[in-house]
N, C-alpha and C positions, 0 to 999 in steps of 0.2 A: 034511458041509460042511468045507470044506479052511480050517484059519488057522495062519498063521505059526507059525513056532518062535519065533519073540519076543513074540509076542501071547502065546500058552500059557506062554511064562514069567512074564511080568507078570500073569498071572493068578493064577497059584499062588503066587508072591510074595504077592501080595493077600489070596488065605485063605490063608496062614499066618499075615501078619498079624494078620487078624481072629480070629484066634482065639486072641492073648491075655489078651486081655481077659476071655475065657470063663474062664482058670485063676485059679480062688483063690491059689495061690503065685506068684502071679508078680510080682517087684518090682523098680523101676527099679534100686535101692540094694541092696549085701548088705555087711555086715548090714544090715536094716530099722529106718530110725528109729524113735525112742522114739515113744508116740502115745496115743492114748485119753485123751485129757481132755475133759471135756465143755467147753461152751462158746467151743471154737476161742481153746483159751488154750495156750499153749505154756510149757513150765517146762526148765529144764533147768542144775543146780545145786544145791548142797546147798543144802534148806529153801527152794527158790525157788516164788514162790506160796504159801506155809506155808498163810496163814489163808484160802485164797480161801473164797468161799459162792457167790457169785451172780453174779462178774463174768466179762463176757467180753470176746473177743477180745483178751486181753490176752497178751504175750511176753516173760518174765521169762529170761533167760540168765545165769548167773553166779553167788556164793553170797551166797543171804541175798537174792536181787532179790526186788523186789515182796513183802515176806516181811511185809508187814502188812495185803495188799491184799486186802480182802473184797466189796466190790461195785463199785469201779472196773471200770471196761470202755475197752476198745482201748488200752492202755498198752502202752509197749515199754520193758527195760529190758536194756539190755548192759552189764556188768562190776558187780564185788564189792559187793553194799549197795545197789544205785541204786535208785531210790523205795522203799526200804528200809521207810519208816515210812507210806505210800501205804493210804491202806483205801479212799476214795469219788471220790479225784480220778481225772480220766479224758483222756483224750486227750493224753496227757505221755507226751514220748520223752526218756530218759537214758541217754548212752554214756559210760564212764568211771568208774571207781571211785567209789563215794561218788556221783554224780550225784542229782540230788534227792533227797538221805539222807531228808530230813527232811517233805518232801510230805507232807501226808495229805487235801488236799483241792482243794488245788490247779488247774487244768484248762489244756490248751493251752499247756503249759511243752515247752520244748526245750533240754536241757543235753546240751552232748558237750563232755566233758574231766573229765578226775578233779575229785571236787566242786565240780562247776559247778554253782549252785545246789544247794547240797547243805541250806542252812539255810530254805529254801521250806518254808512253810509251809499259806497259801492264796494267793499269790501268783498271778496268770495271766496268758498271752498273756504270758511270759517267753521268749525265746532268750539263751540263753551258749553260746559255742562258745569253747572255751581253760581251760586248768586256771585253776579257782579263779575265775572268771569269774560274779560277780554270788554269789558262795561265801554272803555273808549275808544275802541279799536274804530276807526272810520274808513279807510280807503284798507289795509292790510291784508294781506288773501295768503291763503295756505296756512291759517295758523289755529292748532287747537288747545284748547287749552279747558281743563279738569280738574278743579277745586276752587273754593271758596276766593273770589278775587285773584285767579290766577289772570295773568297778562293785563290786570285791571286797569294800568296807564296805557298799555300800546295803542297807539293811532296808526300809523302806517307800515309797521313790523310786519315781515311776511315773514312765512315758513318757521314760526317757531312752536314746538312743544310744550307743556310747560301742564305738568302732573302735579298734581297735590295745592294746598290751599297756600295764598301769596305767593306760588311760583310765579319769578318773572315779575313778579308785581309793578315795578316801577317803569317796568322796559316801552321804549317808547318809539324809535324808529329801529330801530336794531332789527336784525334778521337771521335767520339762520339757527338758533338755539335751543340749545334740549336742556328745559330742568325737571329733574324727579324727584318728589320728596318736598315737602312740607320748608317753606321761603329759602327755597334754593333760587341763586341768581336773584334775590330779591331787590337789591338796589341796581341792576342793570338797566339802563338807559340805552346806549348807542354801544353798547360791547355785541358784536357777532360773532360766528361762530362757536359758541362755549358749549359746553356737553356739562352739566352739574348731574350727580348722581346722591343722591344721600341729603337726610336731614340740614337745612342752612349750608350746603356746598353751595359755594364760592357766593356767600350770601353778601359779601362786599361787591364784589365787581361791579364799578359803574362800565367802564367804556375799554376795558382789556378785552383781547378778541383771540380766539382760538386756544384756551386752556381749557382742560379738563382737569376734573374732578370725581375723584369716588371716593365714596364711604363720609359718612357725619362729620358734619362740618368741616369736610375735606376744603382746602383754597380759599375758606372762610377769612384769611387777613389778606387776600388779591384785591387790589381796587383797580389799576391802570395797566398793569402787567399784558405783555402777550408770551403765547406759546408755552404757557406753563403744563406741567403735570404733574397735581398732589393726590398720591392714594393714600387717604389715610393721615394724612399731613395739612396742617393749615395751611401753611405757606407764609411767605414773606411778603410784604406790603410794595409795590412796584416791581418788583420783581419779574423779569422776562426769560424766556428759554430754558426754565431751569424743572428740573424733575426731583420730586422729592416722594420718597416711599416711607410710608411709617414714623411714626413717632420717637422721639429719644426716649428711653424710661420703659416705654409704652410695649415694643421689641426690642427682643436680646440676642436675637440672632437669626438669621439668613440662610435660605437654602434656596437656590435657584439649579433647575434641573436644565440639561444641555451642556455644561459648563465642563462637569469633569468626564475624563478621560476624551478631550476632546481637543487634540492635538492642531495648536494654530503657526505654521513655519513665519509669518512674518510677527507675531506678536511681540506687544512691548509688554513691559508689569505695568499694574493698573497699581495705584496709591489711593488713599485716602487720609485728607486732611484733617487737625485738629477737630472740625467742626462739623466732621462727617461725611466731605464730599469727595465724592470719587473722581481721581484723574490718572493723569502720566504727567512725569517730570519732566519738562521739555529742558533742550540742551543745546538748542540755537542758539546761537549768541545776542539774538534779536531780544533776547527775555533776558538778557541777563548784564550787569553791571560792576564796575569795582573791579573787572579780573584782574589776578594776577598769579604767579605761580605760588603753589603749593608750599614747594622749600621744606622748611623742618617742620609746618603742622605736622606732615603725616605722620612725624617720628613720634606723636601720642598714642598710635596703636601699639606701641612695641612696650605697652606699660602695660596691654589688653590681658585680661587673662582668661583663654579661650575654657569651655566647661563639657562635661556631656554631663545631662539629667533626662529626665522624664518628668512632663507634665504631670498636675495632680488629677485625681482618679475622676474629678465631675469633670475634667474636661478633656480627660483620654483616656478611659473606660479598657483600653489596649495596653497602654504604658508604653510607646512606641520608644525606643533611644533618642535621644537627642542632641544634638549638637550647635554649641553656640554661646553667645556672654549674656551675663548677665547685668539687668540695665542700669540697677544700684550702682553696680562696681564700676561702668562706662562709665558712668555721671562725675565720679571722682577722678576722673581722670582727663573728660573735656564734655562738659553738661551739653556741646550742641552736638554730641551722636546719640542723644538721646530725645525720642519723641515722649511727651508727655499726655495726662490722660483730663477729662475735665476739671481735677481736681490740683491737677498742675502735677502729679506725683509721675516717676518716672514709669513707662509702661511697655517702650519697646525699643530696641536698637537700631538708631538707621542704618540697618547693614548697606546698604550702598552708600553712605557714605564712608563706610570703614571699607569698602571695597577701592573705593575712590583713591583713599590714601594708602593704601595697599598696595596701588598701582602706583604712584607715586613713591613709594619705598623701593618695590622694586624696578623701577626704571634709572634711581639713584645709584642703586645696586647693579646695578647693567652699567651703567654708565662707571663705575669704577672698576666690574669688570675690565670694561673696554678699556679702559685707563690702563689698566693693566697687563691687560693684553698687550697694548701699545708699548709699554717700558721694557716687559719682557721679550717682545719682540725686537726692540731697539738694540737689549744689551746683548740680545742672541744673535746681532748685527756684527756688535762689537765686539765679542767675543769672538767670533769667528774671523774677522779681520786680525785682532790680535792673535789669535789661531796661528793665523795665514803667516802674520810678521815674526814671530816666533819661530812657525815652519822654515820661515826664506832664513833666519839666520842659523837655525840650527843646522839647513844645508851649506850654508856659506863656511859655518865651523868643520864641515864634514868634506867640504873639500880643500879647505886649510890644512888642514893633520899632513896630509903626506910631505908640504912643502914644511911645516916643522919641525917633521919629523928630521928632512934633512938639514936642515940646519942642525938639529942637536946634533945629527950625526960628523957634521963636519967640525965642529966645533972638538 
């Protein structure tokens, strides 16, 4: 039967092929890797693997790796010492000098960088990537950590995060924490739950638990504080509960969407204080002291002299009309309805307190109504009794006449 000269080469290609596999000497590599260990453990380093017994799949490279490890199974270890002190933990990978020195029981740990986790103990479900990275963590589990000395003091902190180099650095039992960004949470100790985001956010915090932080050196003046939230804001030094957006200087104005045209039937007005915080005037009497009535203050509005303008063009583009005083002239007339601005200078009217005594004006004015009404109604009393008395004698004269008449006439 006739076939190609190219069919009959690809053939013979083919068994020759096949037939290395038949040679015992035949090997991908020359020289031939090191090999024969039982248990699909690999060693390769002075003393690496030293004590095994019974563990396998394990990969010790470098001197002194895995060198206490006796029944751990599927460990990997690259460079000088890494799970060095390892006998039963298992499933823990260490690149870098020193990496899990100190493991021995440890499980599901991941360090790559010279002594990253090197003071692991039984620690697990750990990641460090970056020298010195979670370096004393010992018992701690669930925490990773990714830059240069990130979580470098924590011993037995669990569950925290902690990105970029000195994140967390100091943190030491604490738990729970997220920092991103380059010595965020850096002197936290025993502070939990914190969320830092950005360059040195809340890089004070020792032992404040549950504030957040966004943007560069966001909560950076927080040290004991809880429940804060600065975006964008350093914050205030013990400080608790408080929320702080933006910088003064820094933003000049605010747009929050949701807000308009969004009709609320039980709402109060929200205020804002000298120093920027937002609230409502409460009117309990619980908060308040000294009262007493009003009287003639309120009679300083009736000095007001009411205006209509239009703001200028950068900051009503519309010219919308306007109605209302102005705060200069307030001032001269009683400087406390006037709110002032960082520089002390007069800046806006407290209309509810000119409301306040508005109401006050006119309930005085009611009340002399009513006065009024009262007199007028007394002497509408009076008058019509006098009426009455008037009436009974101008009848008493009217039926007099006929009996005088006859007297004149007898006379």
């Amino acid at each position: 039967m006739n076939r190609s000269p190219l069919r009959l080469g690809f053939i013979l290609i083919a068994l020759v092929l096949a037939s290395f596999p038949l040679s015992p000497t035949a090997r991908a590599v020359d020289p031939p890797p090191d090999g024969g260990y039982s248990g699909e453990n690999t060693a390769e380093g002075d003393d690496a693997l030293f004590n095994l017994t019974s563990g396998v799949a394990n990969t010790a490279i470098g001197f002194n790796t895995l060198y206490a490890n006796t029944r751990g199974n599927s460990n990997t270890a690259n460079g000088s010492q890494a799970l060095f002190r390892n006998t039963i933990g298992f499933d823990n990978t260490a690149s870098g000098a020193g990496a899990l020195f100190s493991n021995t029981a440890g499980i599901n740990n991941t360090a790559t960088g010279n002594v990253a986790l090197s003071h692991n103990t039984t620690g697990i479900l750990n990641a460090a990537t970056g020298a010195g990275a979670l370096n004393y963590n010992t018992i701690g589990q669930g925490n990773t950590a990714d830059g240069f000395e990130a979580l470098f003091d924590n011993t037995s902190g669990s569950f925290n995060a902690a990105l970029g180099e000195f994140a967390l650095f100091a943190n030491t039992t604490a738990s729970n924490n997220t920092a991103i960004g380059g010595a965020t949470l850096y002197f936290n100790t025993t502070g939990s739950n914190n969320t830092a985001v950005g360059h040195t956010a809340l890089e004070r915090n020792t032992s404040g638990n549950s504030n957040i932080a966004l943007g560069d050196a966001s909560g950076s003046n927080l040290t004991t504080g809880d429940g804060n939230i600065d975006i964008g804001n350093a914050g205030v030094a013990n400080e608790s509960g408080v929320i702080r957006i933006g910088t003064e200087g820094n933003q000049t104005a605010i747009f929050v969407a949701g807000i308009k045209n969004s009709p609320l039937a039980s709402a109060v007005a929200v205020g804002i204080s000298p120093t920027g915080q937002l609230g409502v005037r409460p009117s309990a009497v619980r908060f308040k002291e000294r009262i007493k009535p009003m009287d003639k203050a309120s009679e300083a509005i009736l000095s007001l002299e009411p205006v209509t303008f239009r703001y200028k063009h950068e900051l009503d583009p519309e010219g919308i009309a306007q109605f209302g005083l102005v705060a200069e002239q307030v001032e001269k007339v009683n400087p406390a309805l006037v709110a002032r601005d960082e520089q002390g200078k007069p800046f806006t009217v407290r209309y509810e307190a000119v409301n306040a005594m508005l109401l006050n004006e006119f309930l005085k004015e009611h009340r002399k109504v009513e006065e009024q009404g009262r007199i007028i109604a007394q002497q509408q009393t009076e008058i019509h009794a006098l009426a009455s008395q008037i009436q009974k004698v101008s009848d008493q004269l009217e039926m007099s006449k006929p009996a005088q008449q006859m007297v004149a006439d007898n006379q």
